[in-house]
VEXDREN-2710 file (C-alpha; in Angstrom, 1 decimal):
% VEXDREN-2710
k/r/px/py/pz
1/UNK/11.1/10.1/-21.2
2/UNK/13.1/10.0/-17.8
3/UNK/15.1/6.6/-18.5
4/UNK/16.8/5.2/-15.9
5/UNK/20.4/4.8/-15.6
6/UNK/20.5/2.7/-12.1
7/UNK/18.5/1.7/-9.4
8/UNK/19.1/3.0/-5.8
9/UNK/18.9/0.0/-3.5
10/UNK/15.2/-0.4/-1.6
11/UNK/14.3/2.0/1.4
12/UNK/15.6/0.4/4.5
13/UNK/12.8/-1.1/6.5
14/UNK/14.4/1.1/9.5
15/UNK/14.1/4.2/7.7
16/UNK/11.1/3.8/6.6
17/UNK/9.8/2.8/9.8
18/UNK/11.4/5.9/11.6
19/UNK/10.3/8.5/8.8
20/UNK/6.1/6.9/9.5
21/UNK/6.8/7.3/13.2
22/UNK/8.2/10.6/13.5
23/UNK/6.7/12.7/11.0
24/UNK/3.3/11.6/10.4
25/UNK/0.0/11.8/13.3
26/UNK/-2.5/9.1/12.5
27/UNK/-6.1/9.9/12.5
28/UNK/-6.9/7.2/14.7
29/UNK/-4.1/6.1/17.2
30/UNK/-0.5/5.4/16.5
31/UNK/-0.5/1.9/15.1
32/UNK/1.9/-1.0/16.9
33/UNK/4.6/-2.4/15.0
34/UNK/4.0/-5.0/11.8
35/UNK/4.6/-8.6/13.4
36/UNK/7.3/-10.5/11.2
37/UNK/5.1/-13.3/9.2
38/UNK/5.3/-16.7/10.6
39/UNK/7.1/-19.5/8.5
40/UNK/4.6/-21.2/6.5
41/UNK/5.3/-24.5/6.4
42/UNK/6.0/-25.9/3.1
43/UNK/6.9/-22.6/1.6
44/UNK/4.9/-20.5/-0.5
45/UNK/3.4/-20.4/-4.3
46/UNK/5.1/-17.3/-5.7
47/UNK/2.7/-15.6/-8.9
48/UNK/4.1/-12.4/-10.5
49/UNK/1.6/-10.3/-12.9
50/UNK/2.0/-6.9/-14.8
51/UNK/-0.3/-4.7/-15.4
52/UNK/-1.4/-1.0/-16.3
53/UNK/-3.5/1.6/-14.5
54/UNK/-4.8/4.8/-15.9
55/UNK/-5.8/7.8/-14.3
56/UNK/-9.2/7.5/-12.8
57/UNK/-9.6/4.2/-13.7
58/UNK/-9.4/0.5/-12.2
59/UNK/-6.7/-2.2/-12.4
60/UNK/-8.2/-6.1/-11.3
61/UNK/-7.2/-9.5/-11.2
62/UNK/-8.6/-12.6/-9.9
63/UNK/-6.3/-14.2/-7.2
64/UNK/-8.3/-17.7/-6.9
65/UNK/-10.8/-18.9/-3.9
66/UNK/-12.5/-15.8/-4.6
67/UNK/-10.0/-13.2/-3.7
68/UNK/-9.1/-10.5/-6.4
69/UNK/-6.3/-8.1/-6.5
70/UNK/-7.5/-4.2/-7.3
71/UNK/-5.5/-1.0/-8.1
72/UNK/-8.3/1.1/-7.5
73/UNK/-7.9/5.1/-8.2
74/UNK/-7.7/7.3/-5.0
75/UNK/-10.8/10.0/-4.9
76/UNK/-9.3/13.3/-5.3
77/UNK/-11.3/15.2/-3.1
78/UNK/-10.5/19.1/-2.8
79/UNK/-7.7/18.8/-3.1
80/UNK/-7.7/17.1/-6.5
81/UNK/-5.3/14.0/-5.6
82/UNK/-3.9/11.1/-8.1
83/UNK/-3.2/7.8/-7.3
84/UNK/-4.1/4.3/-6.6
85/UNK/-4.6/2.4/-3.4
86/UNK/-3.4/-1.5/-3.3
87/UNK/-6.6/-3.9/-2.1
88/UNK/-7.2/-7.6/-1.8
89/UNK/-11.2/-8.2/-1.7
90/UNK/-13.2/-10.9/-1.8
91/UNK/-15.1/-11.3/-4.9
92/UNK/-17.6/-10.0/-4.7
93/UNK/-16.3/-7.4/-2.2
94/UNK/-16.7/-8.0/1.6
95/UNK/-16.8/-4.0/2.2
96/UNK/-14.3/-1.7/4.1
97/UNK/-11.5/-2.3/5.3
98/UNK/-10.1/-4.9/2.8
99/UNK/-7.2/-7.8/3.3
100/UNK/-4.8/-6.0/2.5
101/UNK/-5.2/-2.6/4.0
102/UNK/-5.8/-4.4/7.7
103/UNK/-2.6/-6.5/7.0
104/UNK/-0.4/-3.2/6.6
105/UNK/-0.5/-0.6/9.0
106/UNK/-0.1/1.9/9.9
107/UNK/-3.7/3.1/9.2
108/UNK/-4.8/6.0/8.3
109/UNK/-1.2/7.1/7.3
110/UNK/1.3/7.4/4.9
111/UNK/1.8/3.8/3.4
112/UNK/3.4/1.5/1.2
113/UNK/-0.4/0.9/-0.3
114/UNK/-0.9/4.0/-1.2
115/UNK/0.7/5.4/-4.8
116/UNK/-0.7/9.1/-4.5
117/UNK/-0.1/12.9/-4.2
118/UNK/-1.7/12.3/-0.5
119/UNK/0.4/13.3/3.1
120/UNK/2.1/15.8/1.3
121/UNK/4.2/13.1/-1.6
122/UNK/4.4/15.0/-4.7
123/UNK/3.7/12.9/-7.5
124/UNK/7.9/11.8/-8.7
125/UNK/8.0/11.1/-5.0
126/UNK/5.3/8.4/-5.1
127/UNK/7.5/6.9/-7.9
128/UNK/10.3/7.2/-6.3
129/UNK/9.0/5.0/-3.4
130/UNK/9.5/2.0/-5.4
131/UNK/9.0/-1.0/-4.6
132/UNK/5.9/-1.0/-2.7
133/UNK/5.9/-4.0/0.3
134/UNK/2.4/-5.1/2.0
135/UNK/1.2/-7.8/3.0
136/UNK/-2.8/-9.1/2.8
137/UNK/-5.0/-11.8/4.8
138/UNK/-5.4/-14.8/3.4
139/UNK/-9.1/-16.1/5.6
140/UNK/-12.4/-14.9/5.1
141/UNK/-13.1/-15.3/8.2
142/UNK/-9.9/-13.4/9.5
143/UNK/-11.4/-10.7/7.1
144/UNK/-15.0/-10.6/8.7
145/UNK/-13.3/-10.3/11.9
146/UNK/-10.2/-7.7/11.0
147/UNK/-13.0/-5.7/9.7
148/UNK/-15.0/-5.6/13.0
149/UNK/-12.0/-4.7/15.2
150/UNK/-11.3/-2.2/12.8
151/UNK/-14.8/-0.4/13.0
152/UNK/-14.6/-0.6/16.3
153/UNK/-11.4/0.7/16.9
154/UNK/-11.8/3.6/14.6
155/UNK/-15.5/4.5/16.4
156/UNK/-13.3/4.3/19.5
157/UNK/-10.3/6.1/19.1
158/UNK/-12.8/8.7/16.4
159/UNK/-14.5/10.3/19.9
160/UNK/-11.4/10.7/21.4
161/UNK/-8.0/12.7/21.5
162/UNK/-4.6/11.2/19.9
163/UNK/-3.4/11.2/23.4
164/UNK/-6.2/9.9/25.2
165/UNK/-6.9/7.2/22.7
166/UNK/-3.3/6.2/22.9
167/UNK/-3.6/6.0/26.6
168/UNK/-7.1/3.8/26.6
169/UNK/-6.8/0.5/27.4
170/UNK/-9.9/-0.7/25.0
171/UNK/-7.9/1.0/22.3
172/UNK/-4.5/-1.3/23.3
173/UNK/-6.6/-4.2/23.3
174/UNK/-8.2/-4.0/20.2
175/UNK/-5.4/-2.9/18.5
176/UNK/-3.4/-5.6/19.9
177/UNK/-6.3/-8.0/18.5
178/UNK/-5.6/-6.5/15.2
179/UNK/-2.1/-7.0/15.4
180/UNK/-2.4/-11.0/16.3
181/UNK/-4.6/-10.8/13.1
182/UNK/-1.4/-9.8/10.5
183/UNK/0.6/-12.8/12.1
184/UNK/1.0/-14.8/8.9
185/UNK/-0.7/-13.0/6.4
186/UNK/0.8/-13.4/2.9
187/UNK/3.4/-10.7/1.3
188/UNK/3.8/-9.2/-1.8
189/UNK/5.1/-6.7/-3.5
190/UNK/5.0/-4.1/-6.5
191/UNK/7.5/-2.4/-8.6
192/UNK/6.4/0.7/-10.6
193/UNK/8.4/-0.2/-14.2
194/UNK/7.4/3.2/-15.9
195/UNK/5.0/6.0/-15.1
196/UNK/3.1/9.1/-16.8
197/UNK/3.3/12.0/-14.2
198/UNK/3.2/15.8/-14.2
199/UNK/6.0/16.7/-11.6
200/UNK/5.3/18.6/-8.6
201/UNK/6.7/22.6/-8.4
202/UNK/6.8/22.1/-4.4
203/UNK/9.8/21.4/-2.7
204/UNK/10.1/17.5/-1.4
205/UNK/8.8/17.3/2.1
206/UNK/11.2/16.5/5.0
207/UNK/10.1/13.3/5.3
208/UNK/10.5/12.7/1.4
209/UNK/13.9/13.6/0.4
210/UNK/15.0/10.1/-0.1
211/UNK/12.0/8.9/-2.6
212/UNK/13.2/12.6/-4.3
213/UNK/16.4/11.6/-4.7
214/UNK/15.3/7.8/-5.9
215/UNK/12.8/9.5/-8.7
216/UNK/15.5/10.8/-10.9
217/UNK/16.5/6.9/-11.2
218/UNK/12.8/6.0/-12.1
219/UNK/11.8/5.3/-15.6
220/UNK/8.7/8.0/-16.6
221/UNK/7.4/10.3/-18.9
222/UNK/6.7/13.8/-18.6
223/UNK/2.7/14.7/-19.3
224/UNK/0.5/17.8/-19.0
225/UNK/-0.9/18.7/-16.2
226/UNK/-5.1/18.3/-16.7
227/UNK/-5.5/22.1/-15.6
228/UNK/-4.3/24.8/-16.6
229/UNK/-1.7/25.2/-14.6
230/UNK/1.2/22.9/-12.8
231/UNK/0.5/22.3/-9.1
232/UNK/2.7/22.1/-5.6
233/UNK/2.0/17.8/-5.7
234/UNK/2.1/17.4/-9.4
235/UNK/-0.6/14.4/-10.7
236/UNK/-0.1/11.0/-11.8
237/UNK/-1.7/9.7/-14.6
238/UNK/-0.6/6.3/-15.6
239/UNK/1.7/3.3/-13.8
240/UNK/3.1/0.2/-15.4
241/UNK/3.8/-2.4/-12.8
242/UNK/5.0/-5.6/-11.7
243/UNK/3.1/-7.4/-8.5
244/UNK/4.4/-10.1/-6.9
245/UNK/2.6/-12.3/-4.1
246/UNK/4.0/-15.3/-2.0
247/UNK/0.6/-17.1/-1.5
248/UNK/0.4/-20.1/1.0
249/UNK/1.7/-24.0/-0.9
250/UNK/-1.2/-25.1/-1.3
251/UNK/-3.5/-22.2/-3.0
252/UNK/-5.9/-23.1/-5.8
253/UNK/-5.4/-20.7/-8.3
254/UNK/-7.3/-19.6/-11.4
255/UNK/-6.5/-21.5/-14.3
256/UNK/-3.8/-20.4/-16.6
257/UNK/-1.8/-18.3/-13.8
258/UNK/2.0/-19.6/-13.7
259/UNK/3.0/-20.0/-10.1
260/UNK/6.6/-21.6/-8.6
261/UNK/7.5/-22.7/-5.3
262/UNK/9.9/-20.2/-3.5
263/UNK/10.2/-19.4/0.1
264/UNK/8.1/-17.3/2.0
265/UNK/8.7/-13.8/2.4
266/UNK/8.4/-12.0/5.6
END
C-alpha cells in the first residue's frame, strides 16, 4: 500500500484555472468563467457521505426531493479508459446533460467531475487531483432548461470551427444563458481517501506535473493491470471517498441522513 505521509495543500483555483485554459481545446467552444455562487440566505445544510466504487460499476445515493447523487463508471471506448464521472440526476433520470455536469464547466474538457485516465491523466494523476470541487443545480426546472441550452449550444458550436464558434454571437448568447444558470447552484466536494490503481508507464503530461507530484502523498494500493501488459495511462479499479454537499437551509432530506447548518460554500 502507498500510505500517505502528508497532504499537499489543494490545487490553487488559479492554477487550475490557467492549466484548463491553456492546455486543453474544448470540443465545443471555450467555456466562460464559473460565476462565484450567490449567498444563500440562511446558510446552507451541509451532509457528508462515504462511499465505494468499483471498476465498472455504479456508486448511488438519494439526495432528497428526488435528486440522487451517481458515481457512474466512464465507458472505456478504444482506448480502454477507467474512471468515474460525478452526476446529480433526478430520480428517475431527466437525461443528458445532468445538474451537475451543466453546473461545472468547462464542458467537454478536463474537469474536476471527471476521475479517469481521459485528456491524457494517467491514472495516480487522477488521484492525485484530490479533492474534487463542483458544484450541481438545485431546480428542475433550471435542469429542463440547462439541458436545452446545452443541446442547443453543442448542435451549434458542433457544425462549426473552434474559431468561428467562438466568434458567433448565438454561441455568446447561449453560453452566457448557461452561465446565468450556475449563479447559485449548490457546492460540493469529494476527497478520494484510498484508491486501487495500476500506475501509468507514461511520463506525466505538462499540464499534470503537479497532481504527479501530489500522488506520491495519496493513500492507494498497487493492483494488476486487467491485460496483459501495463499501459502509458495506467487503470483504476476501485476509489474510497468522502462527498460533501452544502445544500440550500431548508432541503427536505431523506430520512436518516445527518445534516448541520454551516455556511455556504462558493
Amino acid at each position: 500500500m502507498h500510505e500517505s505521509v502528508m497532504r499537499l495543500s489543494p490545487i490553487p483555483r488559479a492554477f487550475l484555472a490557467a492549466t484548463l485554459l491553456s492546455t486543453v481545446t474544448l470540443g465545443v467552444c471555450a467555456a466562460p468563467p464559473r460565476p462565484a455562487a450567490l449567498p444563500r440566505p440562511g446558510g446552507c445544510t451541509r451532509i457528508v457521505f462515504t462511499g465505494m466504487a468499483n471498476l465498472g460499476e455504479e456508486w448511488k445515493t438519494p439526495l432528497g426531493e428526488g435528486w440522487v447523487f451517481r458515481v457512474v463508471p466512464i465507458v472505456p471506448g478504444p482506448a480502454g479508459y477507467t474512471g468515474w464521472d460525478l452526476v446529480v440526476d433526478r430520480d428517475p433520470p431527466a437525461g443528458y446533460p445532468d445538474a451537475l455536469l451543466l453546473a461545472t464547466p468547462p464542458y467537454n474538457a478536463l474537469n474536476e467531475r471527471e476521475i479517469g485516465t481521459t485528456f491524457g491523466l494517467r491514472s495516480q494523476d487522477a488521484v492525485g487531483w484530490n479533492p474534487r470541487e463542483f458544484h450541481f443545480l438545485t431546480n428542475p426546472a433550471a435542469l429542463l432548461r440547462g439541458q436545452k441550452l446545452f443541446l442547443a449550444l453543442t448542435k451549434l458550436s458542433g457544425a462549426q470551427s473552434g474559431a468561428s464558434a467562438n466568434q458567433d454571437p448565438a454561441v455568446a448568447e447561449l453560453s452566457s444563458q448557461l452561465k446565468d444558470l450556475e449563479t447559485g447552484a449548490a457546492a460540493g466536494e469529494l476527497r478520494i481517501l484510498d484508491a486501487g490503481l495500476a500506475t501509468g508507464t507514461a511520463d506525466p503530461a505538462p499540464f499534470a506535473q503537479h497532481w504527479a507530484q501530489q500522488s506520491a502523498f495519496q493513500s492507494y494500493i498497487l493492483v494488476p493491470q486487467s491485460g496483459t501488459n501495463p499501459t502509458p495511462n495506467g487503470e483504476l479499479d476501485w476509489i474510497r471517498f468522502s462527498i460533501t454537499l452544502w445544500l440550500p437551509s431548508d432541503w427536505k432530506l431523506p430520512p436518516g441522513v445527518n445534516a448541520a447548518s454551516a455556511p455556504c460554500q462558493q
